[in-house]
Backbone as a ProteinNet text record, in pm:
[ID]
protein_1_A
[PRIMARY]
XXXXXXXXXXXXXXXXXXXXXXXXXXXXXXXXXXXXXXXXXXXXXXXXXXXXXXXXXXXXXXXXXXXXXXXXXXXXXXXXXXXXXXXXXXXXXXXXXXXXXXXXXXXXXXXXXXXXXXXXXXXXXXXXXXXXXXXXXXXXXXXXXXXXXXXXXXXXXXXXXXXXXXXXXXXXXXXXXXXXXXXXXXXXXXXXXXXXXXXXXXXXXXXXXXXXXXXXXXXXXXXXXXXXXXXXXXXXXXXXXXXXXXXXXXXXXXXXXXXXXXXXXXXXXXXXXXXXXXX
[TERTIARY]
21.7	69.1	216.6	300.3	472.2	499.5	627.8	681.1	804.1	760.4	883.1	1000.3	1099	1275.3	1337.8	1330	1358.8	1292.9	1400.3	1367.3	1281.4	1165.6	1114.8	1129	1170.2	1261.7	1155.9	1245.2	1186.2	1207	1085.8	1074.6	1192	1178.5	1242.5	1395.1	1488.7	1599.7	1667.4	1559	1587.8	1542.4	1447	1336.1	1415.2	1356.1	1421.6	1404.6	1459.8	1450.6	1332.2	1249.7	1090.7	1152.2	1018.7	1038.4	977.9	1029.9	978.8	964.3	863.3	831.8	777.8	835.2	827.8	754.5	784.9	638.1	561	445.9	342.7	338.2	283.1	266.8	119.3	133.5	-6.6	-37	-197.6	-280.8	-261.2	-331.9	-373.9	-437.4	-468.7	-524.9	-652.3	-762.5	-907	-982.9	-1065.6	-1196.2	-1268.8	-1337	-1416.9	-1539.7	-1655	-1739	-1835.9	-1999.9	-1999.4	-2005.3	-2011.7	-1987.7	-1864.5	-1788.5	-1655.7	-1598.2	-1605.5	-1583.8	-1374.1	-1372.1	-1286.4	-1215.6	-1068.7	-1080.3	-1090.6	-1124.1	-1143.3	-1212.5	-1212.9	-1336.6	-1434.4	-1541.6	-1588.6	-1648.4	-1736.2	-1745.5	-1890.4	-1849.1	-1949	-1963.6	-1881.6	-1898.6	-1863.5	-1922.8	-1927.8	-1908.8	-1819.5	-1830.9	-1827.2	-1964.3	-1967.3	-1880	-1834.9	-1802.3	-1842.7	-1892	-1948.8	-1883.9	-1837	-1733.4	-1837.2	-1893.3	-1928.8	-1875	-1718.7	-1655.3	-1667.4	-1593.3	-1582	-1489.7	-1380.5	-1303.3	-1243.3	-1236	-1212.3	-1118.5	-1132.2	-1016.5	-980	-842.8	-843.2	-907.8	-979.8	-1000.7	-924.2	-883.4	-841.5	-897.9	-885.2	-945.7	-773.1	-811.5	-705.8	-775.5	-729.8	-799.1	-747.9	-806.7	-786.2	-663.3	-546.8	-425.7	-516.2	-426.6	-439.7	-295	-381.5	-253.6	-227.4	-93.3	14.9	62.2	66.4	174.2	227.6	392.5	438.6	416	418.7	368.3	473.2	465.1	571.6	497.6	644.5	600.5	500.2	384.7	327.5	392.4	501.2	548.5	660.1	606.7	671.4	574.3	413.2	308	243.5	264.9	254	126.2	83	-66.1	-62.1	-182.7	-155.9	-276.9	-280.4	-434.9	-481.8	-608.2	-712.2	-767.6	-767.4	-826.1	-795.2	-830.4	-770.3	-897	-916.1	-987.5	-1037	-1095.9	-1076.9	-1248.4	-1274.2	-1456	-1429	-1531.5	-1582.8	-1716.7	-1760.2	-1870	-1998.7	-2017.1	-2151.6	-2280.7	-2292.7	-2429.8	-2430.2	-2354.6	-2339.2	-2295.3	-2251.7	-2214.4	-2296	-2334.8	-2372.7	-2305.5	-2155.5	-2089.4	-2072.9	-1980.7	-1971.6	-1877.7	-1813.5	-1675.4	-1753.9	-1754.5	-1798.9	-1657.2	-1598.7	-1475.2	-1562.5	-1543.6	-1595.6	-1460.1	-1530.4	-1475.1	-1473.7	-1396.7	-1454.5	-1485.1	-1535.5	-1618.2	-1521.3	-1461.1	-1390.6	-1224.1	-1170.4	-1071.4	-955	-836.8	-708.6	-619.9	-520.3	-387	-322.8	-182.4	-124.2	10.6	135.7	247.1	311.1	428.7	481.5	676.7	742.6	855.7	921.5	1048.6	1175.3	1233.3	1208.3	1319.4	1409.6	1543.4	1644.8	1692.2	1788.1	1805.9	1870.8	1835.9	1907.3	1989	2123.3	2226.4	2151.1	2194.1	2127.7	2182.1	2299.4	2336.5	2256.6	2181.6	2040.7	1952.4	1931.4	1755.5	1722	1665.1	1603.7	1530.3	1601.7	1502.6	1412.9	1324.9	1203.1	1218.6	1313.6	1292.2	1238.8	1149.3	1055.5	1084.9	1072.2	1114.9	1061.1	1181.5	1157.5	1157.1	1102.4	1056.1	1171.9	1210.1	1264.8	1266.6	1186.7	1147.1	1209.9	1172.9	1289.1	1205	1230.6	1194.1	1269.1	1206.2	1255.7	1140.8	1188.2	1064.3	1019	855.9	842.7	757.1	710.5	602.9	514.4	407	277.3	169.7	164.4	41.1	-70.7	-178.9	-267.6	-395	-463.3	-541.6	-657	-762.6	-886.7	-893.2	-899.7	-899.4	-1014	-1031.2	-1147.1	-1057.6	-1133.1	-1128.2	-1133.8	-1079.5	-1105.4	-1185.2	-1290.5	-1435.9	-1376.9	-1295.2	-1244.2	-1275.2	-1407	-1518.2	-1414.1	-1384.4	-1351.1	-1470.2	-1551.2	-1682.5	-1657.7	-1612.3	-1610.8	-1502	-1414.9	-1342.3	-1281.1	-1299.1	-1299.2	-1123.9	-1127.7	-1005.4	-907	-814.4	-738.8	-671.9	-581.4	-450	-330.7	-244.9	-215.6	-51.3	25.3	171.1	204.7	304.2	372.7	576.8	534.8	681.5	745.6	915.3	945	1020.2	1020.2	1077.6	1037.9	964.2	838.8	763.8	786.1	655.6	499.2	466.1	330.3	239.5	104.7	59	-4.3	-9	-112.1	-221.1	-323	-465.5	-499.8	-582.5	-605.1	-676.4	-624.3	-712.5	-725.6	-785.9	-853.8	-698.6	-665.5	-562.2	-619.2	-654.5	-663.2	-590.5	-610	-530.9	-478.4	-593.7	-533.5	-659.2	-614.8	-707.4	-825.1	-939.6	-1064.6	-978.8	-1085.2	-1085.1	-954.8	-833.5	-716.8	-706.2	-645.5	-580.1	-422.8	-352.7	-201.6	-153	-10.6	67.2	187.1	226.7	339.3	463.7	526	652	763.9	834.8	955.3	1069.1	1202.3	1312.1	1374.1	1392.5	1439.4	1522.7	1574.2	1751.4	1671.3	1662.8	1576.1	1683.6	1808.6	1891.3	1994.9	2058.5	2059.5	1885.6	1822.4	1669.1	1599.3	1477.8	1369.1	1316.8	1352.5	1290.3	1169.5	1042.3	914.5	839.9	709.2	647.7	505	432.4	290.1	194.1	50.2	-33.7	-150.2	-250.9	-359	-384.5	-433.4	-433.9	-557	-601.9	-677.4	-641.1	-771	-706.3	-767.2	-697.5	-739	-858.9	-916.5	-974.7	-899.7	-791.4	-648.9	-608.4	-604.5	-561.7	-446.1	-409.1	-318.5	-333.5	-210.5	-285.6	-218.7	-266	-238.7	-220	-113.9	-89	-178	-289.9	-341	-300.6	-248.2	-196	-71.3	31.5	137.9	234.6	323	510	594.8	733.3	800.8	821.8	788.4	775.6	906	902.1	1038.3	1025.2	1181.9	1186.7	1138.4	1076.8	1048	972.4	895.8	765.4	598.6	542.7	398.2	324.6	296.2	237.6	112.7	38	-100.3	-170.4	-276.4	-315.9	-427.1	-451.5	-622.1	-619.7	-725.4	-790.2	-926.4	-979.5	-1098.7	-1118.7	-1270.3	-1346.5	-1402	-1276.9	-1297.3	-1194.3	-1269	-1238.7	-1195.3	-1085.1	-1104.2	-1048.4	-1169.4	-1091.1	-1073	-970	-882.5	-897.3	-881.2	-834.5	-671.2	-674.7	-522.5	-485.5	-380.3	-333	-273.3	-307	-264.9	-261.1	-177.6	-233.3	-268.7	-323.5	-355.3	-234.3	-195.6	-120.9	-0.6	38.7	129.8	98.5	240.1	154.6	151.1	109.2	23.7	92.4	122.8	149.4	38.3	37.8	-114.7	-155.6	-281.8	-323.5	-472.3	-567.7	-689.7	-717	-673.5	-760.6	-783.7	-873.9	-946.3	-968.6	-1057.4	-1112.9	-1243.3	-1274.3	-1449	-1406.2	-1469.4	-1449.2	-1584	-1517.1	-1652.4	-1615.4	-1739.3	-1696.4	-1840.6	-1758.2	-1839.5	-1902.1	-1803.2	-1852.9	-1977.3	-2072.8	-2179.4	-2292	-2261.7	-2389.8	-2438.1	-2350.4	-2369.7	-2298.2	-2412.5	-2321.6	-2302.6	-2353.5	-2271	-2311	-2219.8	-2144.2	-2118.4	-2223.7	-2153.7	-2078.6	-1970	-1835.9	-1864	-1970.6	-1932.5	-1805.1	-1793.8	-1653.3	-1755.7	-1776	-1821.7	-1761.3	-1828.7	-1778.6	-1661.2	-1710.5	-1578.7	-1501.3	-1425.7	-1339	-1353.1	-1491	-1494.3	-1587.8	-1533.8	-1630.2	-1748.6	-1875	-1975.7	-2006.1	-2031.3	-2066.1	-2199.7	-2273.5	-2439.3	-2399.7	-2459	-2457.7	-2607.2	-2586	-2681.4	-2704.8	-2822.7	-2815.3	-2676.2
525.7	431.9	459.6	342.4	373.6	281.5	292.6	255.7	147.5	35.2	-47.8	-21	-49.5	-19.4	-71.9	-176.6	-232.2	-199.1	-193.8	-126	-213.8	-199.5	-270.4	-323.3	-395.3	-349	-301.2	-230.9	-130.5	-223.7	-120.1	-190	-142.1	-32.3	96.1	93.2	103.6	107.6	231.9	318.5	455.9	513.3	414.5	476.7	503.6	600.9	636.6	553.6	568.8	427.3	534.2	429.7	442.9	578.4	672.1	802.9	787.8	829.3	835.5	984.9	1016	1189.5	1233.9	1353.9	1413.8	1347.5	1359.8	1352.4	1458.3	1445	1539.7	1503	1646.5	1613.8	1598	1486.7	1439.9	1499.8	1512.6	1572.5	1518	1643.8	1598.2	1474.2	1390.1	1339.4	1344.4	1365.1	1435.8	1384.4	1459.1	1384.9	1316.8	1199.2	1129.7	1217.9	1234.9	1335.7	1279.9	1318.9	1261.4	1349.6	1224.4	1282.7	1398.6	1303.8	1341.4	1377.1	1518.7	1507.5	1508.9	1475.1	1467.4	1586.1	1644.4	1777.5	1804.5	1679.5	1699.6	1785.9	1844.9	1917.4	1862.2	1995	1980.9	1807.6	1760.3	1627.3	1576.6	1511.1	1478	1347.3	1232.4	1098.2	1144.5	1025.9	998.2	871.6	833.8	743.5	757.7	682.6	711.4	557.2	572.5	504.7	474	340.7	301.6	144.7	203.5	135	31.9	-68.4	-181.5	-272.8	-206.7	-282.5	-239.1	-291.8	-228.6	-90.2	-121	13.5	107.7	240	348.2	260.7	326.9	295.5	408	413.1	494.8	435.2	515.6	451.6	528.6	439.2	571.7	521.9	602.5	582.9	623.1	516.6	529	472.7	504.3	469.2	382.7	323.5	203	275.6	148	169.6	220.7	313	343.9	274.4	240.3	176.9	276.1	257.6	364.6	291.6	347	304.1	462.8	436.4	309.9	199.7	101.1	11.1	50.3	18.8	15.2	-93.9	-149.9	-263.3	-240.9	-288.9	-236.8	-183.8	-218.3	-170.3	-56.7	14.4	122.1	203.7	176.4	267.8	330.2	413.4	470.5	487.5	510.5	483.9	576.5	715.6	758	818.7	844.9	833.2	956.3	929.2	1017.3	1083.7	1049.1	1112	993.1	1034.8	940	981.2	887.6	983.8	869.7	921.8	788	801.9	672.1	699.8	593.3	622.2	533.4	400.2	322.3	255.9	353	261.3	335.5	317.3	204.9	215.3	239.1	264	354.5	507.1	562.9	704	766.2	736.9	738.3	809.7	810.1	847.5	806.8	867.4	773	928.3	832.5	907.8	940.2	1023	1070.7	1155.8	1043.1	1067.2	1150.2	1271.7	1349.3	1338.9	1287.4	1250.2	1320.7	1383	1459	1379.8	1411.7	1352.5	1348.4	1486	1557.6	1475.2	1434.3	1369.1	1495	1456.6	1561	1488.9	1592.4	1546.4	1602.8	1565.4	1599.5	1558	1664.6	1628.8	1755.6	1671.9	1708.3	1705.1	1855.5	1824.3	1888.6	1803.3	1838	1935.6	1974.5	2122.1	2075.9	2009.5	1931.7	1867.7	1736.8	1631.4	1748.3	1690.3	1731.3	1610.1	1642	1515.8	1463.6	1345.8	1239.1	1322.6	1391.8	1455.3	1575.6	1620.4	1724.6	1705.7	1538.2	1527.5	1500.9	1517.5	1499.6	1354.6	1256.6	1125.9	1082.6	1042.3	972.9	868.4	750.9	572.6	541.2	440.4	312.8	202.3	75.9	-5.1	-97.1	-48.6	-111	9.3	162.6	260.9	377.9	412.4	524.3	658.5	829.7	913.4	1021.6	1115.3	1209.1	1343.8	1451.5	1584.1	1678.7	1723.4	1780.9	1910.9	2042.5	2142.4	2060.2	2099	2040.9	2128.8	2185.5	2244	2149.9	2155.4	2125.5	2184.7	2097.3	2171.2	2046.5	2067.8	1948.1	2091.9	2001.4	2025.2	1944.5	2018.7	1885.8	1870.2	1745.7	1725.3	1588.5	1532.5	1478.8	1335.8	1265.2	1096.1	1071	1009.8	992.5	871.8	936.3	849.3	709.5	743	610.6	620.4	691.7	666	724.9	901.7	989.2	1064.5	1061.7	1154.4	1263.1	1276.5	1378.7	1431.4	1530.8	1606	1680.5	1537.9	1605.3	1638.5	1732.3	1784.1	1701.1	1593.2	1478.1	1465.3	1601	1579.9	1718.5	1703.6	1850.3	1804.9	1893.3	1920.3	1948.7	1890.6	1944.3	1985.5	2118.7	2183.5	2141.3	2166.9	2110.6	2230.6	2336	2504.7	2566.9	2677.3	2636.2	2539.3	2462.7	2349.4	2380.6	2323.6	2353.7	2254	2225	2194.6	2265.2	2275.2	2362.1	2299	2395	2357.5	2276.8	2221.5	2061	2057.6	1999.5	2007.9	1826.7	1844	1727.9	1701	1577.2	1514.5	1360.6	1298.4	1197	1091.5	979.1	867.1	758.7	909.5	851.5	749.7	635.3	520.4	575.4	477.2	531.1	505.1	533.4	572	638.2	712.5	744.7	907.4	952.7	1101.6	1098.1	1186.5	1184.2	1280	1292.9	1374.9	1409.8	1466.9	1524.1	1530.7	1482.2	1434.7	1503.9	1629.3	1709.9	1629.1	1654.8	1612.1	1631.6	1571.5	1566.7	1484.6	1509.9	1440.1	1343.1	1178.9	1125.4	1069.1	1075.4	993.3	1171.8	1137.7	1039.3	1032.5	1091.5	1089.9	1181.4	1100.4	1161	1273.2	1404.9	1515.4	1521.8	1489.4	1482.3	1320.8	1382.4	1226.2	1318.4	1199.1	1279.4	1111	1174.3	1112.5	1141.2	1074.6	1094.8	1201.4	1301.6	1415.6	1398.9	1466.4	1477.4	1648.5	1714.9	1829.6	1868.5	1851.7	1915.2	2055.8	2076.4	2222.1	2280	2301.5	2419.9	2425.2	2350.4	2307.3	2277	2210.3	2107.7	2000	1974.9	1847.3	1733.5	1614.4	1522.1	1419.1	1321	1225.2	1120.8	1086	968	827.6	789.1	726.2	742.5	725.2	826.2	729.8	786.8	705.4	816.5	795.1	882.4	833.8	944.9	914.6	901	783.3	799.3	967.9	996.2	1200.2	1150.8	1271.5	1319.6	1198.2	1191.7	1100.1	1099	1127.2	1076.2	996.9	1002.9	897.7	885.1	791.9	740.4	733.6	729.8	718	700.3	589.4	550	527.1	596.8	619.3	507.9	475.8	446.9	464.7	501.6	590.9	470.3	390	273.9	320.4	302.8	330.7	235.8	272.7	167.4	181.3	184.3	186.9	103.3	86.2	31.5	56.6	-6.7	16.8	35.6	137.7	176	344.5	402	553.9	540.6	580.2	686	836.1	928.6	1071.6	1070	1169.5	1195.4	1266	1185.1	1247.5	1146.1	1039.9	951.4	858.1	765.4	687.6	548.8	471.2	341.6	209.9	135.3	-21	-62	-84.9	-63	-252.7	-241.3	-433	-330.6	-432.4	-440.6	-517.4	-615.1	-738.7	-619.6	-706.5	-662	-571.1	-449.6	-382.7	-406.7	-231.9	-190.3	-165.2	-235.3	-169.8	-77	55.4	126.1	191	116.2	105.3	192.2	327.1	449.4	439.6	315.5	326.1	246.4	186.9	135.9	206.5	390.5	441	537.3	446.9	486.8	605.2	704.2	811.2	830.9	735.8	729.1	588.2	524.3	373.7	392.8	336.1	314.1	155.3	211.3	77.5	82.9	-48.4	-100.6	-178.7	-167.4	-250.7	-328.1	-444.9	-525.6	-562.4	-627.2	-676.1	-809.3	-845.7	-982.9	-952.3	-810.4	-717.2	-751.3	-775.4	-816.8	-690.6	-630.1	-460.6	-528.1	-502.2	-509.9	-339.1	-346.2	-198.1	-221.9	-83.3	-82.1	59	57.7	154.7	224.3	346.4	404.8	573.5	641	749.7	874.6
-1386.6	-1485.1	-1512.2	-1516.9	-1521.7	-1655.4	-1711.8	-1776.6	-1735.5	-1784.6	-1708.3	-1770.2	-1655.1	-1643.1	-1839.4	-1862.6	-1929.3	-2115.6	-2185.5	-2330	-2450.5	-2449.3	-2553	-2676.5	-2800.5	-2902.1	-3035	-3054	-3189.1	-3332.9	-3405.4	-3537.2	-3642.9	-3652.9	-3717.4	-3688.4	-3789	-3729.9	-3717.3	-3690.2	-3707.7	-3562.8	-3493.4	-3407.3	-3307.5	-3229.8	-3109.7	-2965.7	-2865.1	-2778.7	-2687.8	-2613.4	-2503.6	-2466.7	-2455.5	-2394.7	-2275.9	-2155.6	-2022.8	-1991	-1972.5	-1959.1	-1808.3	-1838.7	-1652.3	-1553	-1431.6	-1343.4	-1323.2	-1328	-1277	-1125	-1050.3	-927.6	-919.4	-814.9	-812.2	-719.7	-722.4	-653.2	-511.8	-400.5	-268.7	-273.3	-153.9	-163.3	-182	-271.2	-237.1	-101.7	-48.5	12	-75.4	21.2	-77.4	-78.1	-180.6	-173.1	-289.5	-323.6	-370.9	-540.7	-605.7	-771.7	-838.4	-792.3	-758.2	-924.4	-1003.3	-1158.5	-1169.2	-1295.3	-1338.2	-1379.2	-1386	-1427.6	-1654.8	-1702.4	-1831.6	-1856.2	-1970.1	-1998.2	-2128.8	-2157.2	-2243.3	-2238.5	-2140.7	-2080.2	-2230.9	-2324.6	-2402.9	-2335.4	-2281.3	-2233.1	-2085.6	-2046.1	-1858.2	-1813.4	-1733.3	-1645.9	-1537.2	-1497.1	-1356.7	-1302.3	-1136.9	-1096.8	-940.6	-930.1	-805.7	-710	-609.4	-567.3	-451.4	-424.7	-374.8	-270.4	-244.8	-205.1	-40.3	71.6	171.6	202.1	102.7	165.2	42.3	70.4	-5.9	-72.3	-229.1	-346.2	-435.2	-452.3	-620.8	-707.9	-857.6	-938.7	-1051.2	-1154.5	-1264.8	-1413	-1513.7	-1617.5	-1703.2	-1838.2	-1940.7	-2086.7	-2195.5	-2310.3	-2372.9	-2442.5	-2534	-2618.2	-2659.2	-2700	-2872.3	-2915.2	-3027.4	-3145.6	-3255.4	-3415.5	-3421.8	-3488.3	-3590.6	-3703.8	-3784.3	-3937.1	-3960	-3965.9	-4015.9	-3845.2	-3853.1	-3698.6	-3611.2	-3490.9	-3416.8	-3305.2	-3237.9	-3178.6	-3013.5	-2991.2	-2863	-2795.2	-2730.4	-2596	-2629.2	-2731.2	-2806.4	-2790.3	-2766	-2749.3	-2575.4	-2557.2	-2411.4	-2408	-2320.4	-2240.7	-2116.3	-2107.2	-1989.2	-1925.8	-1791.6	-1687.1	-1726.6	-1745	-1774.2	-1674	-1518.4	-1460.2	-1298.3	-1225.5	-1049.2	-981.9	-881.4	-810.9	-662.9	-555.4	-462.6	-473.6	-309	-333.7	-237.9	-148.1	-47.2	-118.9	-21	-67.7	-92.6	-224.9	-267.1	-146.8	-148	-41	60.6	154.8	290.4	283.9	154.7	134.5	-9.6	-96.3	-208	-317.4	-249.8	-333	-485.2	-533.4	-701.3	-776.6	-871.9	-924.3	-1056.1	-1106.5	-1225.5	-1335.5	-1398.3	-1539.3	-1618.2	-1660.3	-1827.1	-1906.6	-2020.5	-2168.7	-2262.6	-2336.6	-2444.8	-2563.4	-2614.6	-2775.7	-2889.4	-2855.8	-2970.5	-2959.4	-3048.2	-3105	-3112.2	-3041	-3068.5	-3125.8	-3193	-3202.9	-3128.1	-3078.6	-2977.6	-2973.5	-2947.6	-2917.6	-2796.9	-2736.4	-2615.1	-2627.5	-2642.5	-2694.1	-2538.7	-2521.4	-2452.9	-2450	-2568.2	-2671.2	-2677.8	-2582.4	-2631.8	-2539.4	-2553.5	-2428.2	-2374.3	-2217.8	-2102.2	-2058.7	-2017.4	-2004.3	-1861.4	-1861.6	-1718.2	-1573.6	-1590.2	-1427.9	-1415.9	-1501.8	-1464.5	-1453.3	-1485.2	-1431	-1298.3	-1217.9	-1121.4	-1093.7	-1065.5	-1117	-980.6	-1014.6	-868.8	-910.1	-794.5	-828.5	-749.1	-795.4	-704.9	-760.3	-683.4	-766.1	-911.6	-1001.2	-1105.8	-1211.6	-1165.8	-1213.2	-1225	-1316.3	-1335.2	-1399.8	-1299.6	-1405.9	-1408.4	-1453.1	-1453.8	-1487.1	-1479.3	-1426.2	-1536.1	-1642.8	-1767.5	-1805.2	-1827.4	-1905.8	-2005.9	-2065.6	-2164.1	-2192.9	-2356.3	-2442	-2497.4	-2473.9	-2551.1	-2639.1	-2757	-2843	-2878.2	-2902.3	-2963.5	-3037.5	-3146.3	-3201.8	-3209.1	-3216.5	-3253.8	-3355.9	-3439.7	-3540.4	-3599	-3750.7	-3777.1	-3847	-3839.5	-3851.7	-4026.9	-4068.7	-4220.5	-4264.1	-4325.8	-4310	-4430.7	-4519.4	-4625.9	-4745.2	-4763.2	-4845.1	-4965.7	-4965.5	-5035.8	-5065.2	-5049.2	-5081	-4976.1	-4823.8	-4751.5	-4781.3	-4717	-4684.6	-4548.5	-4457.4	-4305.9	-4299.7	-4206.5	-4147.9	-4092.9	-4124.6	-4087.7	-4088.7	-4163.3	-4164.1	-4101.1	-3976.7	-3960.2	-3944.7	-3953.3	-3973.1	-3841.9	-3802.1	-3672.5	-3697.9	-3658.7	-3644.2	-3476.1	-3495.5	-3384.9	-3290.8	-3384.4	-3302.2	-3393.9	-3394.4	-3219.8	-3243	-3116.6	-3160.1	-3220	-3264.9	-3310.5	-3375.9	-3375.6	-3513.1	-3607.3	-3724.2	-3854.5	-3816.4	-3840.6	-3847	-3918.5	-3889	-3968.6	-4109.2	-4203.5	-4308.3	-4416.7	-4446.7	-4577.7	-4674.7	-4619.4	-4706.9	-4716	-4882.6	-4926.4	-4888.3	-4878.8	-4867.7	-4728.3	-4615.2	-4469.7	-4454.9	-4404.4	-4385.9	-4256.2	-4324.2	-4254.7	-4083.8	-3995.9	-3868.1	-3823.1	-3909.8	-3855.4	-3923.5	-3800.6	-3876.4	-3900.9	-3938.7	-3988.3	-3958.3	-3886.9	-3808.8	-3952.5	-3984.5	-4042.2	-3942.6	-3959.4	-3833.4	-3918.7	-3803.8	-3902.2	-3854.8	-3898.5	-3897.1	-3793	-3664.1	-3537.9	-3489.3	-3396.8	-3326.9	-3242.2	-3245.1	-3186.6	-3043.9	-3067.3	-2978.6	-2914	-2786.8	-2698.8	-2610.4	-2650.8	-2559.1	-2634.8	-2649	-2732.4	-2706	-2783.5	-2775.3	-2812.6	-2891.2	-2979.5	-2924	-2877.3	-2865.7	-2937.1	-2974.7	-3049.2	-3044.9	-3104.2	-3082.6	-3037.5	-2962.2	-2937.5	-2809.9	-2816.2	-2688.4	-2628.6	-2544.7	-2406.9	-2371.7	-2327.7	-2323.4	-2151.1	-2045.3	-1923.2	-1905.4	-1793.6	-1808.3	-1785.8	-1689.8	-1721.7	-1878.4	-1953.8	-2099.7	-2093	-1985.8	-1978.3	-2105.7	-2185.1	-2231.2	-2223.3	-2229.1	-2188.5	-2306.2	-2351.9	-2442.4	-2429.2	-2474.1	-2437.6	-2436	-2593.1	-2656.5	-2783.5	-2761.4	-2814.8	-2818.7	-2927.1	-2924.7	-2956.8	-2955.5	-3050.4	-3138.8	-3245.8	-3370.6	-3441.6	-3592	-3668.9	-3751.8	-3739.4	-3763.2	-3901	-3975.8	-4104	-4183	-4171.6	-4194.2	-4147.5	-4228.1	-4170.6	-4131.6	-3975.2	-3884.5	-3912.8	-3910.2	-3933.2	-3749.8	-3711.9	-3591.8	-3607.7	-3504.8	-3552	-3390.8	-3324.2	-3226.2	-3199.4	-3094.4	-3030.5	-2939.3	-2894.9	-2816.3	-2682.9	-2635.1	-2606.4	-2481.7	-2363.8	-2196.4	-2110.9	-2013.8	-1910.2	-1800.8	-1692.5	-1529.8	-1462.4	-1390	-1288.8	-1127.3	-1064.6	-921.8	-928.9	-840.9	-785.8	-824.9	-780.2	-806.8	-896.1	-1039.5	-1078.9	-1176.1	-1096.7	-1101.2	-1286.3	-1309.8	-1401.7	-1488.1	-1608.2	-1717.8	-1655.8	-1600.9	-1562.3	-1640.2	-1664	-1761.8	-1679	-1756.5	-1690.3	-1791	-1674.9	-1789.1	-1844.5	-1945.9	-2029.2	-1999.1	-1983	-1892	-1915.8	-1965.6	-2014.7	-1911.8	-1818.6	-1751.1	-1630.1	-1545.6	-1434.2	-1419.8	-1496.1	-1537.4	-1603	-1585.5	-1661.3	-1800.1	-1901.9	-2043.9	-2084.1	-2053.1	-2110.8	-2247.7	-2334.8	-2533	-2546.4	-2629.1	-2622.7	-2773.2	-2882.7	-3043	-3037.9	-2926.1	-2952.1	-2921.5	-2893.4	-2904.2	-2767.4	-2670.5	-2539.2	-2525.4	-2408	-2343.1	-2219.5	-2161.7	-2017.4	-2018.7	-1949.6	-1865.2	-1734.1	-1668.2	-1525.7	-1505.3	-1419.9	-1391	-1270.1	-1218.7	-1046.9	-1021	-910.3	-865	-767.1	-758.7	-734.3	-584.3	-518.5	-356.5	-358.4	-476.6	-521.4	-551.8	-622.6	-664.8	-827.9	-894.1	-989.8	-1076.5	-1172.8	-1233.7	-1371.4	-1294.5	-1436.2	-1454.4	-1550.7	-1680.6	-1691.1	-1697.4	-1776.8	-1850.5	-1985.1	-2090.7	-2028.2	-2093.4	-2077.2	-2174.5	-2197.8	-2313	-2259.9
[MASK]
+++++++++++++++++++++++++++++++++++++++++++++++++++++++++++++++++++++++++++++++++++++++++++++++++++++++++++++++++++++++++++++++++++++++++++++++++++++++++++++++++++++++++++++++++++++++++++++++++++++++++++++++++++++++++++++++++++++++++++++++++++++++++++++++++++++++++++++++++++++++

């Protein structure tokens, strides 16, 4: 998943302009094999994936865009692959791609430490695409959803420092709207290039972690984030932790808030994906 060339416009007249973050190197190509897992861990959800078609495909998985307040305009919100993976036809190989999901909800941010001027980055262009090759530190926490009510006290709210990066352990702060947790955003140099992006995490089994759904944030303010447990794979490469032009069409929607714990996504022989829920 890439970020197109061109700058989206911001709400904030403070906000910092689209962050484009390192490349990861993508994996070998795998063998196709079958039940091919994802390297997530801690797998509470599954999608399996069963390809119908005649010829080997990537498939990748990415999550449903997550809200922020204060808002910022969509194409201010990054989106990035959960997992890649290829697969021959199901009924002549019996292969099938199996994504693990975790259950558990992170927060998550990924800092620069400080711009590096443009004649030190290392950039990879394709067309239209431009990325660039920067150290970066990561932290995320698991953290809990704010039920609305006020009768609970779940863990929803955590602070993030920006040297050393970090977040505080999460604790019970009033007032964050149901289904969202709240980032504490410190006071940071957002221009000439965004040092701080945060948001929804993903945590690799190396403990790599990965931004799911993320922006850079306006400095010294508290971000709101409201997450859903709402999936979706694609045909085509790409590696995991890259980000993705975020497009819902022609795709499997596998929607995990109705109960289900595994969804299988066929890719159909018409190149068309039906879903079955399942425990």
């Amino acid at each position: 998943m890439r970020v197109k060339s061109r700058r989206p416009p911001l709400l904030h007249p403070h906000a910092p302009p689209p962050w484009r973050p390192p490349p990861r190197r993508a994996a070998d190509r795998p063998d196709l094999k079958r039940d091919c897992e994802s390297t997530m861990s801690s797998s509470s959800y599954k999608i399996i994936v069963r390809n119908l078609s005649q010829n080997a495909l990537y498939f990748y998985v990415f999550q449903k865009r997550a809200t922020f307040q204060p808002p910022v305009s969509a194409g201010s919100i990054f989106s990035s692959s959960l997992g890649c993976q290829s697969v021959g036809n199901y009924q002549g190989s019996g292969a099938q791609i199996v994504f693990g999901l975790d259950k558990q909800i992170y927060a998550g941010a990924i800092s620069t430490a400080a711009p590096i001027p443009p004649t030190q980055f290392k950039a990879s262009i394709s067309p239209g695409v431009s990325r660039f090759a920067v150290s970066t530190t990561s932290t995320a926490r698991p953290i809990a959803l704010s039920d609305g009510s006020g009768g609970g006290s779940p863990a929803n709210f955590t602070e993030l420092t920006a040297d050393p990066l970090a977040l505080s352990t999460p604790l019970y702060q009033a007032g964050i709207p149901a289904g969202a947790f709240a980032i504490k955003v410190p006071a940071y140099t957002p221009t000439p290039l965004p040092e701080l992006v945060c948001g929804v995490a993903a945590m690799k089994a190396d403990q790599t972690v990965i931004l799911s759904s993320f922006i850079a944030p306006v400095p010294n303010a508290t971000l709101n984030c409201t997450p859903e447990q709402i999936f979706f794979v694609k045909t085509g490469y790409k590696a995991t932790g890259d980000i993705v032009d975020y497009d819902e069409s022609n795709s499997a929607r596998c929607d995990f808030t109705t109960g289900f714990g595994t969804i299988i996504a066929t890719y159909n022989s018409n190149g068309i994906f039906s879903t079955q829920g399942g425990p």
